[in-house]
Each structure stands twice: as C-alpha cells, then as structure tokens.
C-alpha positions in Angstrom: 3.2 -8.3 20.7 4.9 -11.7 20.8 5.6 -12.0 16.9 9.4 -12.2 17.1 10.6 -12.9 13.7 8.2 -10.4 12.4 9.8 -8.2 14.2 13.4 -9.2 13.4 12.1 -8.7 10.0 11.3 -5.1 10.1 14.5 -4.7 12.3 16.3 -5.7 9.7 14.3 -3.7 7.0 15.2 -0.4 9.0 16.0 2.5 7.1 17.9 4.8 10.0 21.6 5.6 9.0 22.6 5.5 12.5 21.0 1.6 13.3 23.8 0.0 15.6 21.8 -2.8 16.0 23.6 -6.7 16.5 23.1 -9.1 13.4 20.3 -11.2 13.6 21.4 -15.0 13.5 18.4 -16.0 11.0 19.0 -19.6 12.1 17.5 -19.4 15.2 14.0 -19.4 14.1 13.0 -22.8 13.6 11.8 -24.3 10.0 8.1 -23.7 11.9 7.9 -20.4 12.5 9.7 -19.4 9.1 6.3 -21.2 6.9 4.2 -19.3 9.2 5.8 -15.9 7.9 6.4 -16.9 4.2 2.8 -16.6 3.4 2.8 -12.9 5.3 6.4 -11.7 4.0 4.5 -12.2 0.7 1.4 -10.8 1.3 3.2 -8.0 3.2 5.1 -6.9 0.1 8.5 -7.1 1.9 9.3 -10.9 0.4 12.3 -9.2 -2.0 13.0 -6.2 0.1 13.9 -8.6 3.0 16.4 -11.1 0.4 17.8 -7.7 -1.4 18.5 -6.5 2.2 20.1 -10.2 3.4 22.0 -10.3 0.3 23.3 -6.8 1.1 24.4 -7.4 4.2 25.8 -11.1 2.5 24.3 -12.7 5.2 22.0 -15.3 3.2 23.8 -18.2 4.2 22.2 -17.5 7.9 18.9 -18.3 5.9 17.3 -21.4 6.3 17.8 -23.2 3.0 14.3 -24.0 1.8 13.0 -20.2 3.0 16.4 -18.4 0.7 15.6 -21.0 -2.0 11.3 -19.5 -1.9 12.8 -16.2 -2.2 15.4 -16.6 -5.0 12.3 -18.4 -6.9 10.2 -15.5 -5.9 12.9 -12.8 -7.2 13.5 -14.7 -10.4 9.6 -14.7 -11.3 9.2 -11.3 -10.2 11.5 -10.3 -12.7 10.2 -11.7 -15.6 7.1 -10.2 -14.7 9.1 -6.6 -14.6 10.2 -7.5 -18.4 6.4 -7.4 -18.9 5.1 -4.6 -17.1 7.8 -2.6 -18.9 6.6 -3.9 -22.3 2.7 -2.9 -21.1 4.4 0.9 -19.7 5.8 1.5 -23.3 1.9 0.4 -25.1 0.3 2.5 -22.0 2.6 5.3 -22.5 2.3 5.2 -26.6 -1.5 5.0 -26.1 -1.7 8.0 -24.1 0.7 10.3 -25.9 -1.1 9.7 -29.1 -4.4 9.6 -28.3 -3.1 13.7 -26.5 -4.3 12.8 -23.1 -2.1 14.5 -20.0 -1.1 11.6 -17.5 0.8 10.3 -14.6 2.0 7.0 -13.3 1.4 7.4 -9.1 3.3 3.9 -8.7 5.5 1.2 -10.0 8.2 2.7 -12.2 7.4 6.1 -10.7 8.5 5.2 -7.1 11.8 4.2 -8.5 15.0 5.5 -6.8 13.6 7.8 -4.4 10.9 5.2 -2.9 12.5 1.9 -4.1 16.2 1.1 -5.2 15.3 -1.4 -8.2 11.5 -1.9 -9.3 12.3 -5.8 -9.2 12.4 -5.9 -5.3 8.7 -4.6 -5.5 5.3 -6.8 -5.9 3.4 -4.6 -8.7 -0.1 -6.1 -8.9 -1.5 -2.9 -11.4 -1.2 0.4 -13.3 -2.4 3.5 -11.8 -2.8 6.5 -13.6 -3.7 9.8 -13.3 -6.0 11.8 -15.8 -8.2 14.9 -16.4 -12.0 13.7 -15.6 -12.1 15.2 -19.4 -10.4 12.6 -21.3 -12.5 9.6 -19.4 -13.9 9.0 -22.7 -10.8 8.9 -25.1 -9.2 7.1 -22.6 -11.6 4.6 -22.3 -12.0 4.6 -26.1 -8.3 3.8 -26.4 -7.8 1.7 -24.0 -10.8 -0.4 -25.8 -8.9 -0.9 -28.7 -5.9 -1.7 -27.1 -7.6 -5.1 -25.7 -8.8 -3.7 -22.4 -11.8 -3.7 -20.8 -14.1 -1.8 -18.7 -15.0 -3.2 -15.1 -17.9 -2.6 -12.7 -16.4 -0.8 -9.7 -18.2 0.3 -6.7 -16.2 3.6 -6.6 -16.2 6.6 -8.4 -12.8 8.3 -8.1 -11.2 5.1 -10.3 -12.2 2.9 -13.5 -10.5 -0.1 -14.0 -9.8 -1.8 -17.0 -8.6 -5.4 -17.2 -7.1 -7.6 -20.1 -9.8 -9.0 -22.1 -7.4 -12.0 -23.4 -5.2 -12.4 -20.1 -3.3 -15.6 -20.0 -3.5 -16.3 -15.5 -1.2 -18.9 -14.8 -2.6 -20.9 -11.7 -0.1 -22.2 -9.2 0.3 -23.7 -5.8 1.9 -21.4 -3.3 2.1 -17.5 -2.7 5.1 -17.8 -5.5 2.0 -17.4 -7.8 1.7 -13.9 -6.3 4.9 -13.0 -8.8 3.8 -15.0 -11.5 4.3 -13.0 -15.0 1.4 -14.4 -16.6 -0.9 -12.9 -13.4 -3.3 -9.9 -15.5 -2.5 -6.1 -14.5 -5.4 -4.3 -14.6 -5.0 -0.7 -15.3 -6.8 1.7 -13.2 -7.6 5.7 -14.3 -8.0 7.8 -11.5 -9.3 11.2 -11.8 -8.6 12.5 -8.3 -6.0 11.6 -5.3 -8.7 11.5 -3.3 -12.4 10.7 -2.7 -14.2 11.8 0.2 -17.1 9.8 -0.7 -16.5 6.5 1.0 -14.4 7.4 3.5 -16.3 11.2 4.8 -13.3 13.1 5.1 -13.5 16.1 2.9 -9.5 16.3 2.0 -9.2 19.0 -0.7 -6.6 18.7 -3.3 -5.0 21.3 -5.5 -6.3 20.8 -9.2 -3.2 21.8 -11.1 -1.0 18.1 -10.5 -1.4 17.5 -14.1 0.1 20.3 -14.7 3.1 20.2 -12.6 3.3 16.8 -13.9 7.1 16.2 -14.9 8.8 13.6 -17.4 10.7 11.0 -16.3 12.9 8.2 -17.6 13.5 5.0 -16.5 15.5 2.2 -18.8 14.8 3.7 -21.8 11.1 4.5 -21.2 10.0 8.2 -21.5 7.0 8.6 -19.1 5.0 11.4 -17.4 4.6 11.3 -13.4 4.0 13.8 -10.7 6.5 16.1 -9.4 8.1 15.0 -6.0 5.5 17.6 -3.5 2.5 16.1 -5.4 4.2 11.8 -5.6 4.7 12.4 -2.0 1.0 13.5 -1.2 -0.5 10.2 -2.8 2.1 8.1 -1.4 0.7 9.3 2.0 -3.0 9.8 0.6 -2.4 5.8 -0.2 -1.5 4.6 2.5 -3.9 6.4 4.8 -6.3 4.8 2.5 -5.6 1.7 3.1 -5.7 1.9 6.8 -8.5 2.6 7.1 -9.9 0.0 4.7 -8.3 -2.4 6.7 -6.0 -3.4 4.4 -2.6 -1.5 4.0 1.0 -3.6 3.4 3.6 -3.0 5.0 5.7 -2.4 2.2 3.8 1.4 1.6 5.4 2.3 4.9 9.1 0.9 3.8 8.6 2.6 0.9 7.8 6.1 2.3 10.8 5.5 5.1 12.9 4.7 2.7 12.0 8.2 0.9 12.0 10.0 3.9 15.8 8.7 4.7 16.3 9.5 1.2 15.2 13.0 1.2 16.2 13.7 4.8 18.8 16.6 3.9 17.0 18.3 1.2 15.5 21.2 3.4 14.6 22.8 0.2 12.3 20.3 -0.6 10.2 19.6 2.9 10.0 23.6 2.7 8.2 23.3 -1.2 6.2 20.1 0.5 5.5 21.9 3.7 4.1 24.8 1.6 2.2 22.6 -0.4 0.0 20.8 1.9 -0.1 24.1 4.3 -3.5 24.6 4.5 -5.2 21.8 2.9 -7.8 20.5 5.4 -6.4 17.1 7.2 -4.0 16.5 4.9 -1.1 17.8 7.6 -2.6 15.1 10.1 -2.6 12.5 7.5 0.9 13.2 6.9 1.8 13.3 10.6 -0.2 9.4 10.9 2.0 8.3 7.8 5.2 9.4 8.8 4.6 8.6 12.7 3.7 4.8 11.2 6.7 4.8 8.8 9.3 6.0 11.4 7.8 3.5 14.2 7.8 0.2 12.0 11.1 1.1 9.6 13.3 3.6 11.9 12.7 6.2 9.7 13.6 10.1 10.7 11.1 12.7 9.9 13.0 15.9 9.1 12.2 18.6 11.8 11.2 21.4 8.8 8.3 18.4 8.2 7.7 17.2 11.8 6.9 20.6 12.7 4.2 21.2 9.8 2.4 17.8 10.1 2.8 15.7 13.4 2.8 18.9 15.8 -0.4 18.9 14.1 -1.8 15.8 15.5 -4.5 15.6 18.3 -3.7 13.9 21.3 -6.0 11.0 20.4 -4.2 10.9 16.9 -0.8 10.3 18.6 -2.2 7.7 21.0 -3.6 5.6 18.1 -0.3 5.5 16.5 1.1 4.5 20.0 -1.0 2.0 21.2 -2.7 0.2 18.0 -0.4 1.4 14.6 2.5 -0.8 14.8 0.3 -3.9 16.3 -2.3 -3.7 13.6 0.7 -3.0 10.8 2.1 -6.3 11.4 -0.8 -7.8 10.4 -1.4 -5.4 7.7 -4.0 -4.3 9.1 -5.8 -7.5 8.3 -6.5 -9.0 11.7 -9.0 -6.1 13.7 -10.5 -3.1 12.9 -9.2 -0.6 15.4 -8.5 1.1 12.7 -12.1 2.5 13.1 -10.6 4.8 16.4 -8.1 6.9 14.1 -11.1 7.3 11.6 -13.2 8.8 13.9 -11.2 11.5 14.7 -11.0 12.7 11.3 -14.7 12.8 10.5 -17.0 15.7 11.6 -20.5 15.1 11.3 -22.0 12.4 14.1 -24.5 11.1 11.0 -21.6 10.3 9.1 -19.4 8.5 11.5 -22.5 6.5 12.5 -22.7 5.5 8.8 -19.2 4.5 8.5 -18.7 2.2 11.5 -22.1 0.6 10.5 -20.3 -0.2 7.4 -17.0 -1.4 8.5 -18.4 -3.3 11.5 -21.3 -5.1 9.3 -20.4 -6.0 6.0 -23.5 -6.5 4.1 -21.4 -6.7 0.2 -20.5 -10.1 -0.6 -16.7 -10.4 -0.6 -14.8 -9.9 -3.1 -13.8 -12.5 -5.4 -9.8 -14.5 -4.9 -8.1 -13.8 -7.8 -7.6 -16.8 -10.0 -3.6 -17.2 -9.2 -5.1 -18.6 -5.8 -6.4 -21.4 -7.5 -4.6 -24.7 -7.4 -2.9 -26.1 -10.9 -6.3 -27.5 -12.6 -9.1 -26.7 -10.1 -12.5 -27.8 -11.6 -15.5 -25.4 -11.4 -16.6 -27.1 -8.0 -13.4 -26.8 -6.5 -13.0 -23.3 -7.5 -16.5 -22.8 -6.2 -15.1 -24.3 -2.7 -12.4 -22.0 -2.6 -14.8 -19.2 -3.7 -17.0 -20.5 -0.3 -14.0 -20.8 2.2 -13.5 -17.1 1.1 -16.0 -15.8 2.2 -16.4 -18.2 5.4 -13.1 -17.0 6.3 -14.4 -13.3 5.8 -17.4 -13.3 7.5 -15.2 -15.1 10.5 -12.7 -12.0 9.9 -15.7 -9.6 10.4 -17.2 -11.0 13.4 -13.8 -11.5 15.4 -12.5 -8.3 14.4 -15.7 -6.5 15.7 -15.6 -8.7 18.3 -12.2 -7.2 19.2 -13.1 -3.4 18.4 -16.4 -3.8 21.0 -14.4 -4.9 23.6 -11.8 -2.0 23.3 -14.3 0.4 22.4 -14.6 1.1 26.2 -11.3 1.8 26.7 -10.2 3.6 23.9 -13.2 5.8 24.9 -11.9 6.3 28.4 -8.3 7.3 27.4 -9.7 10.0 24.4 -11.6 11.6 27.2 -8.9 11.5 29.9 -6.7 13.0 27.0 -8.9 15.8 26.2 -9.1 16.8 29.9 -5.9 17.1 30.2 
C-alpha cells in the first residue's frame, strides 16, 4: 500500500491518547505528490480536520505554502457556509415544531462535541432527519411552503427535498466543495435502515423518536437522538456506505474520535451494549465499524463493547477488515468493489446475493448526475454536457476495472473463507 502521505495523513489524524509517534516533517513530500492528495483530502472529508490538527500541534509552517494557503481558503468558506446551515437549522427546526411533527437531526450540528470538536472542521453537504412515516405528508406539506421541493429518489427509506430557488455558485477547484452558495438538500428519513437494497434484514427498535432528547448548540434548541440510538446510525451509516462503494473517511474519524471520547464511560457501552444485544447483525456491523475506525484512526474500542460486537465477527468478517478495509478506505472505497466479499457474509438467501453482485458488478442505471459546483466559472450547455459525458466515461471505466479487480480476487478470497471455515 505505497500511498505514503496518505498515510502520514491518517497518522497524524490518530485519535489514541497514548500515540508516541515522531513528528512528521510535512516538507518532505514534494509540491507533486501534495496536488495529487488535495483533491482526495477534500473528497475524503479530512481537508479541515487535517489543518485543525496541524494548527494544534502549531506545526503549519512545515506545510507547503500553496497546500496551508488551499486549506485556510477552504476553512474560511467552510465557515460561511456554517453561518448558513445554522440560519436553515433554526427555519428547519421552527418548521417542524410548529407544524407538531417529532424529529431528529442524525448529523451535522448533532455530531457536535462528542463526534466532532467544532462543526466548522466538517464538510456538511445536507440535512438529515428523522420522522414518524405518519407525518410524511405535513412534512412534505411544510416543507413545500417553505421553498422546498420534492425529488425523485430511487429509494424508499428517504425523500429529499431540494431548494427550489438555490443560488450554486460554480467555481474552479474542489474549494467549490465548501462553497456557501452550494444548495443543502434536506432529506426525511423514516427508518435507520432499509433492508431493501442492500438484503440484510437489520431490525431496529421503533421507539428512537421517543427517546429522542433536546439539545443545544449556539443558541439553537433542536431535537436529536439520544447517545445508544446517534451511535447506532453513525455505525448503520457508515456500513452503508461501504458497501455502496462510497464511504469517506472522515465517518470513521468521526466514530474514533467518539469512541476515544467515550472510552471511560462504562456506563454507557453497558446501555449501548444492551441496546443493540440482540438485534440481528447489528453487533457485527458494529464490530466492522469499530475494527475499520480503530485500524485507520488508532482508535481503542472499550473491552465492555469489544466483547459484545467484534467477538461477534466470523472469521471471514475479521479477514475482510484485515486484508481489504484499510486499502479500500484510502480510497474511500472508490477505487474496487471488494467490498462485495464483506457483503456476502451478511446476506442469507443464495437468490439474493446473486441479485446483489449482479447489481454492483453491472451497472445498468445511468450515473448520477455531477453536481453543478463541478462546473467551471461559465460553462455553456455543451461544455456542461461534456463534463456530464466524461462522467459517466469515467464511471463506466470505474465499473469495468473495479470488476476487473474483484474477478481476479474472487479466487482467492474464496480459498482463504474456506480454509477459514475448516479450521
């Protein structure tokens, strides 16, 4: 895995009290190799965590010049986009409270101190929230009025709603990725999980509404889920996204940095450990999660947890996390699709599985479309139209090489589950 600042990256990132490890003289990667990274700190969602963490340490004159000067640009947008997600919390917040529908925020604000130190060091691209399948309709009814709209979506479990009158500021460079001006959808989910798509019948309690607690956060009153519930998405999320083939690496900073956080507070991993106690998968999914989390960010998985939820992984499980986790998390899982090994082992029923990899491997939906903030300053409707067809040239190039890759591991993977299981 020959990805060396990558890797200094994370180093740096790592969460473990008890890191002795010598300080990283930043200079020594050349101008190169740092604008090959820029683009994937950024996409990876650690851009800010890496600066706050350099500053920290006041080592940002070890920083090549032009890379601090991208991140200080990067910081200073991202925060006056904060100034606006606040402002669209407090109409969100307002609009739910009068119209007497029962929510929870699962991320941005809601991660803040236990996932996250300051909610301008992360890269908030939407609004999630949780709601009773009930109040679909005066939801939707007031978020209408508000000046959202509905969108088509090709799951079931969430409906998003986008700006009808978003200003999208177009820009050269991934600093567009903080713009302010870039639209937040908002998207109403009904359940922490959806075994639909993915064929892994994970059963949730139904009372997280209930438990739901409220919370403040610079003057803003808000509802979110208790900690035993917050955790359970955080971890529901991110499995998610592995699997998808498309899961940053700033989810498993964030679930380290909770797990550090939390680390002493037995009384808590006992509530959590009761809580997911016999729920089908979900202690594997936790075991996956927090094995991924401690292997990229350091992070130490208290032993009242680790006993509950990666004791409970299969030998196959643990090998996955071994051999292919931190290679394919460096990438964001963007670059292959062995994700497909870890999914088999947590779907039952041969019909399904064959359903699923035909789905992953050949991708018959068109792509989705780049957002607009990847459009240069001024693109005409051909050029956007270009972009729109190097897209998906560049997908359909992902697909074939990354099934290219999973054939031609396939065998092997095979042989070491089977010498596993004869063990």
């Amino acid at each position: 895995m020959r990805q060396p600042l990558r890797q200094a990256i994370l180093g740096e990132l790592n969460v473990s009290p008890s890191d002795l490890r010598a300080p990283v003289i930043w200079r020594n990667f050349g101008r190169n190799e740092w604008e090959r990274n820029l683009e994937w700190l950024d996409l990876s969602g650690l851009a800010l965590y890496f600066r706050h963490k350099v500053q920290t340490a006041n080592a940002q004159d070890s920083i090549p010049n032009v890379v601090r000067a991208r991140l200080d640009r990067s910081y200073i947008e991202n925060r006056a986009r904060l100034a606006m997600i606040a402002e669209e919390l407090r109409m969100l917040c307002h609009l739910f409270r009068d119209a007497g529908i029962d929510y929870a925020l699962l991320k941005g604000i809601a991660l803040v101190p236990d996932y996250c130190p300051d909610a301008s060091l992360r890269a908030q691209y939407d609004h999630d929230v949780l709601i009773q399948p009930t109040w679909l309709e005066h939801a939707n009814a007031a978020l209408q009025k508000a000046g959202y709209r509905k969108k088509k979506s090709r799951e079931d479990y969430h409906t998003i709603y986008v700006p009808t009158a978003a200003e999208v500021e177009t820009s050269r460079g991934a600093v567009g990725l903080y713009s302010s001006r870039l639209a937040r959808p908002v998207e109403l989910h009904v359940r922490l999980w959806e075994p639909a798509e993915e064929k892994i019948g994970i059963r949730l309690p139904e009372d997280l509404l209930r438990r739901a607690v409220r919370r403040h956060w610079h003057g803003l009153e808000y509802s979110g889920l208790n900690a035993e519930d917050s955790l359970t998405f955080q971890v529901l999320h991110a499995f998610r996204h592995i699997l998808r083939n498309w899961c940053r690496l700033s989810i498993f900073l964030e679930i380290a940095q909770f797990l550090s956080n939390r680390r002493c507070d037995t009384s808590f991993w006992h509530r959590f450990a009761d809580r997911i106690s016999g729920q089908l998968w979900l202690p594997e999914v936790c075991g996956v999660v927090f094995r991924m989390a401690a292997s990229l960010f350091g992070a130490v998985i208290p032993e009242v947890i680790e006993k509950r939820t990666t004791s409970a992984l299969t030998p196959a499980m643990r090998l996955w996390v071994e051999k292919y986790g931190k290679t394919s998390a460096l990438s964001n899982f963007h670059n292959d699709k062995y994700s497909l090994f870890l999914h088999r082992e947590f779907v039952s029923a041969s019909s399904d599985w064959f359903d699923i990899r035909r789905k992953r491997l050949f991708q018959f939906r068109r792509p989705h479309r780049p957002p607009p903030i990847v459009y240069p300053r001024g693109s005409s409707r051909m050029g956007r139209l270009w972009m729109e067809s190097l897209h998906v040239v560049r997908r359909l190039k992902f697909h074939i090489t990354a099934g290219l890759r999973y054939a031609c591991a396939f065998p092997r993977w095979r042989f070491h589950r089977w010498e596993l299981r004869s063990r």
